[in-house]
C-alpha positions in Angstrom: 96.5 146.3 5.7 92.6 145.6 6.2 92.3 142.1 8.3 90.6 140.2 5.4 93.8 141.3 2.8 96.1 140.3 5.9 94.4 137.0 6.1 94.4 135.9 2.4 98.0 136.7 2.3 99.1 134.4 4.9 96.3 131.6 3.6 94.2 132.4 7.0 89.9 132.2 7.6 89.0 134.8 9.0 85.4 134.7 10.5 82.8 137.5 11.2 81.8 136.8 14.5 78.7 139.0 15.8 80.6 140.9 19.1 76.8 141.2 21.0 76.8 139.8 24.8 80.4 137.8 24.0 81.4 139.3 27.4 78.6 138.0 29.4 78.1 134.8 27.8 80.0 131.9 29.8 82.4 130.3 28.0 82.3 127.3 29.7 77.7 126.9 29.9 76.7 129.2 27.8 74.7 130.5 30.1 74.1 134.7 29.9 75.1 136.6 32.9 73.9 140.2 32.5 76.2 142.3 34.2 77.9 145.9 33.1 81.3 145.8 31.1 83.2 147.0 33.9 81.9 143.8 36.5 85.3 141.9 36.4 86.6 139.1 36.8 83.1 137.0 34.8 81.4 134.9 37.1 78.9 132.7 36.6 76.1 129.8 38.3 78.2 126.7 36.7 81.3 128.1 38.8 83.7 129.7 35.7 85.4 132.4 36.9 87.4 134.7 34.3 88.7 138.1 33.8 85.5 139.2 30.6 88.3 139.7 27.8 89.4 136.1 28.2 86.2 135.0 28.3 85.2 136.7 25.6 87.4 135.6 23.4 87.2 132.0 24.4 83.4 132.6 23.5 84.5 134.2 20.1 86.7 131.5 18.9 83.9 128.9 19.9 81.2 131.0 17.6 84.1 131.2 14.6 
């Protein structure tokens, strides 16, 4: 079942979030560190520290 049909069933938003630089962007500042998608754990200048598909998401629910 497509995500959207999924959703309206069960009375859940669903959001189209644009996926660009969610990886490098710090969850926590905001603040874009440009590294390659295999640099792990995220680290960034305000001190955040998290594996990039954590804080990826974290940065994807706070666009949504």
């Amino acid at each position: 079942m497509p995500t959207r049909a999924a959703s309206l069933s069960h009375s859940v938003v669903t959001v189209a979030v644009p996926p660009q630089c969610t990886s490098q962007t710090c969850s926590c500042c905001g603040h874009l560190v440009k590294t390659s998608l295999s640099t792990c754990p995220h680290l960034c200048q305000c001190g955040t520290v998290l594996d990039t598909d954590p804080n990826a998401a974290i940065s994807i629910v706070e666009l949504g």
